[in-house]
C-alpha positions in Angstrom: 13.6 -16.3 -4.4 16.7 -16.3 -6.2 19.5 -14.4 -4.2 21.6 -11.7 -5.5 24.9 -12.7 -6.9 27.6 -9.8 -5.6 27.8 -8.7 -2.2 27.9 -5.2 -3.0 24.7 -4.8 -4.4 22.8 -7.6 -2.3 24.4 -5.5 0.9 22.5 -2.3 -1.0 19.3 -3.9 -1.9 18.5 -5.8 1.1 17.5 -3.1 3.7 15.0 -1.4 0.7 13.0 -4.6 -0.1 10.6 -4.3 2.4 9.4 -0.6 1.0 9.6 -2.0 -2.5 7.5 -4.6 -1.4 5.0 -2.1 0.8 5.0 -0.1 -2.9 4.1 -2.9 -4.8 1.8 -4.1 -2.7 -0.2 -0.5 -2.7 0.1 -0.8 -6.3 -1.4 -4.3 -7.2 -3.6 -4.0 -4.4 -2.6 -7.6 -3.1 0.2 -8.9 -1.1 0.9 -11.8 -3.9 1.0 -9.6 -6.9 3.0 -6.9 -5.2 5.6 -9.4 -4.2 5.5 -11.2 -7.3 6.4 -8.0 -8.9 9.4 -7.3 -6.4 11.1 -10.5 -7.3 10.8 -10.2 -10.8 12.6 -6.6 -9.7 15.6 -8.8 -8.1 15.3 -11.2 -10.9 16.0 -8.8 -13.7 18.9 -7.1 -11.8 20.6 -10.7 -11.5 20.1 -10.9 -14.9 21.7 -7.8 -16.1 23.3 -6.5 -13.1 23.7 -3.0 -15.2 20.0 -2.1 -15.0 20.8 -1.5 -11.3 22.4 2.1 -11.9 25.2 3.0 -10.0 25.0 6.7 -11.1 21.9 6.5 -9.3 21.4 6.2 -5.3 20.3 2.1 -4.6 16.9 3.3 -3.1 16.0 5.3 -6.7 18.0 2.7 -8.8 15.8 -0.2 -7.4 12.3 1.7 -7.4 13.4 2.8 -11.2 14.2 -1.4 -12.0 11.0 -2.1 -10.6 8.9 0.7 -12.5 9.7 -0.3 -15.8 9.0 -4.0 -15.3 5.8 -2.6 -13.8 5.2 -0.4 -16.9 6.1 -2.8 -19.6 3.3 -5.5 -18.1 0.2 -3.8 -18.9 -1.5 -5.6 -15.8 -1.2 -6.3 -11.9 0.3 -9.6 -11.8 -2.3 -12.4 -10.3 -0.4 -14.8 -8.4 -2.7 -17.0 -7.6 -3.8 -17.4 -11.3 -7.6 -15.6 -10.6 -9.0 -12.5 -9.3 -12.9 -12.1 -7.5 -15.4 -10.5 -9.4 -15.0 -7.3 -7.3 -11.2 -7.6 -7.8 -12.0 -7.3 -11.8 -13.8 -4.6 -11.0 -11.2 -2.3 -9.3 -8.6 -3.2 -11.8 -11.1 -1.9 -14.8 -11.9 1.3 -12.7 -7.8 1.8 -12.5 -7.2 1.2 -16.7 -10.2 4.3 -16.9 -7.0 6.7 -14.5 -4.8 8.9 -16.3 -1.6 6.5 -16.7 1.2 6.9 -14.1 -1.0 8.8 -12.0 -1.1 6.4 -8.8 2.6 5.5 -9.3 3.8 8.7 -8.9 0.7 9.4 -6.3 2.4 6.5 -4.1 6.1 7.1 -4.8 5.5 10.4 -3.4 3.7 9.9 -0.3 3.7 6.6 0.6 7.5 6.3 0.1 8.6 9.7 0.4 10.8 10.2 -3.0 11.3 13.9 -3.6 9.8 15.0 -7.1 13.4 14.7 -8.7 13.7 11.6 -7.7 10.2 10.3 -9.0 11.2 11.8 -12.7 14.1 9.7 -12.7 12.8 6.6 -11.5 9.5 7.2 -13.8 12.5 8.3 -16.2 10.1 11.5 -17.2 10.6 15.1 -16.7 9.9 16.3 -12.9 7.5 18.7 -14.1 5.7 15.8 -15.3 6.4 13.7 -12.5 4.7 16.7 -10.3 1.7 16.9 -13.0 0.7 13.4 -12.3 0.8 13.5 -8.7 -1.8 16.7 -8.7 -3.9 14.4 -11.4 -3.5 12.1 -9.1 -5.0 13.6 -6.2 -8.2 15.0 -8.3 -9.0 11.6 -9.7 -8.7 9.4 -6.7 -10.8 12.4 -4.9 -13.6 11.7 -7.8 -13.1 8.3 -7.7 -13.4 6.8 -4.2 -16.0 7.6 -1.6 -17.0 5.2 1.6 -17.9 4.2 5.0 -14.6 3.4 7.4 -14.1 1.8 10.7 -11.3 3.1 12.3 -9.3 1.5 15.1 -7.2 3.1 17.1 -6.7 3.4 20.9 -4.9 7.3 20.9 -7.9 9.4 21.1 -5.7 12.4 19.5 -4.4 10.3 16.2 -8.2 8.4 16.1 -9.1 12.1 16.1 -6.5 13.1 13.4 -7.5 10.2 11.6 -11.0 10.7 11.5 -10.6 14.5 9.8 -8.4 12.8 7.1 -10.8 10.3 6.2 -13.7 12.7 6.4 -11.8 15.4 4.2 -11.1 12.7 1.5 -15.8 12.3 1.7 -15.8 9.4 3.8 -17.6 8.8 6.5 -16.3 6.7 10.0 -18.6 4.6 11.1 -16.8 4.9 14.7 -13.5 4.3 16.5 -12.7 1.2 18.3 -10.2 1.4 21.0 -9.8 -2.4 21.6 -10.3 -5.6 19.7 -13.7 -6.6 21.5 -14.9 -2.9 20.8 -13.8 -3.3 17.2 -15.6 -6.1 17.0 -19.0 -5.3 18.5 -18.7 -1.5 16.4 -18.6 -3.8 12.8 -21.8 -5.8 14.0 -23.5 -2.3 14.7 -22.9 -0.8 10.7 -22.1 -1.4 7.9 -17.8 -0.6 6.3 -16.1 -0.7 3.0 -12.5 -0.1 4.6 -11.1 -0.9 8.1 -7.6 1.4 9.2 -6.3 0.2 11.9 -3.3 0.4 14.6 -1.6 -3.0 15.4 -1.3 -2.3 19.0 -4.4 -1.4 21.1 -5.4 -0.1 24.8 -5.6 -3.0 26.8 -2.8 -5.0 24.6 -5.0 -6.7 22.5 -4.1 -7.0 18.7 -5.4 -4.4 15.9 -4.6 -7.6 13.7 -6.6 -10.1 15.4 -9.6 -7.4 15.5 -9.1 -7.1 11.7 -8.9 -11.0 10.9 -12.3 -11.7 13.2 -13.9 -9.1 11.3 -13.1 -10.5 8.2 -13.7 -14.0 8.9 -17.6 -12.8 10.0 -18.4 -10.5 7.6 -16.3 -11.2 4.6 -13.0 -9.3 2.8 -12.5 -6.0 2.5 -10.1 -3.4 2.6 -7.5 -3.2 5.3 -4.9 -0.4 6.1 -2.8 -1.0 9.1 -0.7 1.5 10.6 2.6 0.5 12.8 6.0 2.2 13.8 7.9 -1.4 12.8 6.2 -1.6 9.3 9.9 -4.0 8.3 7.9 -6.7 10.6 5.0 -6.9 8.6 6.7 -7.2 5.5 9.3 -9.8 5.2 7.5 -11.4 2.1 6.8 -15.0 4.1 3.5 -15.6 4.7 0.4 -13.4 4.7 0.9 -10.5 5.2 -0.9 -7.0 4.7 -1.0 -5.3 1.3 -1.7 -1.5 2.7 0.4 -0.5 5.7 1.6 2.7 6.9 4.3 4.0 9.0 4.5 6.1 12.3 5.0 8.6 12.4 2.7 9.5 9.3 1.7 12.9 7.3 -1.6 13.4 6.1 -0.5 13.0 2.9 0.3 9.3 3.5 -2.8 8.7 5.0 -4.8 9.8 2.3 -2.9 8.8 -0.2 -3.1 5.1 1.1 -7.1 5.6 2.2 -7.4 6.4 -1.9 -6.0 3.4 -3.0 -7.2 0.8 -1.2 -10.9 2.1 -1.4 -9.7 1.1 -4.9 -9.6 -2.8 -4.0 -12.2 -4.7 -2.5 -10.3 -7.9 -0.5 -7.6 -7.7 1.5 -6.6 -11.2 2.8 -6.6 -12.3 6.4 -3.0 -12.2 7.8 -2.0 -14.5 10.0 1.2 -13.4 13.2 
């Protein structure tokens, strides 16, 4: 990737591209497309340096770069120059949303931007900004409906977890506490989405669970949840496309649950 000419800016930017790249990735639904669209963010603000606005704080001012590259392309970007059948799918059942919907949906809960500060980097009213995240919630809600392994060694947040997903209409299959548990639970029934913790009871790895699974029984879905989400994405080499912070809010949880239930393959990652 190109680097940022100006030390000023590149000092600004740098600590917020890992979110940007966690909010693209939500977006496209894939860790190649969301990066993909994250440089093309940095690109354009090397190219014309006063896109990044200085009346603006750097967190909104990058977001706001990003949206309207995002909103002028008409389509997630497919970085490896073909999408699956099933990815086709999901990306028709998006174009049938109300448009703007998920972005301000994610913008809001996945990263936390206050309502004000969605209008400006939507560049919309905030009334309107607050319209399409309540669209949001009653489309996705319509939309997305499953079966979910959960994997989490906290009995309380498996607990917590469990209501969330269950509120949304899904159904857990069960709750793993370890990897060999995880495993043996996805052999017993079937799952469209796996959420996950990184770090499990007896030290073994939510991620090497995940990428067993996936090798036996084929891509799906994936939502990880860690307290060091900067780790997971530095933007070299595979690396989730749905991840979530801790501590979470509900809202982030379902939020996230919504949109990948959207996509149907979530690559193997690889630590």
């Amino acid at each position: 990737m190109t680097e940022l000419t100006g030390v000023s800016v590149a000092d600004q930017i740098g600590p917020l591209l890992p979110f940007l790249r966690r909010y693209a990735r939500a977006l496209t639904g894939s860790q190649d497309s969301g990066d993909a669209y994250a440089a093309a963010s940095l690109e354009a603000i090397l190219a014309d340096p006063a896109q990044f606005d200085a009346d603006l704080t750097p967190r909104v001012a990058l977001f706001r770069v990003f949206h309207s590259i995002w909103s002028t392309s008409g389509m997630p970007v497919d970085a490896d120059g073909g999408s699956s059948d099933i990815q086709s799918r999901a990306h028709a059942q998006l174009a049938r949303l109300t448009p703007n919907t998920r972005e301000a949906l994610l913008l809001r809960t996945v990263e936390e931007f206050s309502v004000s500060d969605i209008a400006a980097i939507m560049q919309i009213e905030p009334a309107e900004a607050q319209k399409l995240i309540d669209i949001a919630y009653e489309e996705m809600a319509r939309h997305t409906s499953g079966r979910i392994l959960i994997i989490e060694d906290e009995a309380i947040i498996a607990m917590d977890l469990e209501t969330m997903v269950t509120d949304l209409g899904h159904r857990v299959t069960g709750v793993a506490r370890t990897e060999t548990a995880a495993i043996e639970l996805a052999e017993r029934e079937p799952f469209d989405l796996i959420l996950s913790d990184i770090q499990l009871a007896d030290k073994s790895s939510g991620i090497d669970a995940v990428n067993r699974i996936i090798a036996q029984h084929g891509d799906c879905p994936v939502i990880f949840i860690t307290a060091f989400p900067e780790r997971l994405l530095t933007g070299k080499g595979p690396e989730p496309a749905f991840l979530i912070s801790k501590p979470y809010t509900e809202e982030q949880v379902k939020s996230a649950v919504s949109q990948a239930m959207f996509f149907a393959s979530s690559a193997v990652i690889e630590v």
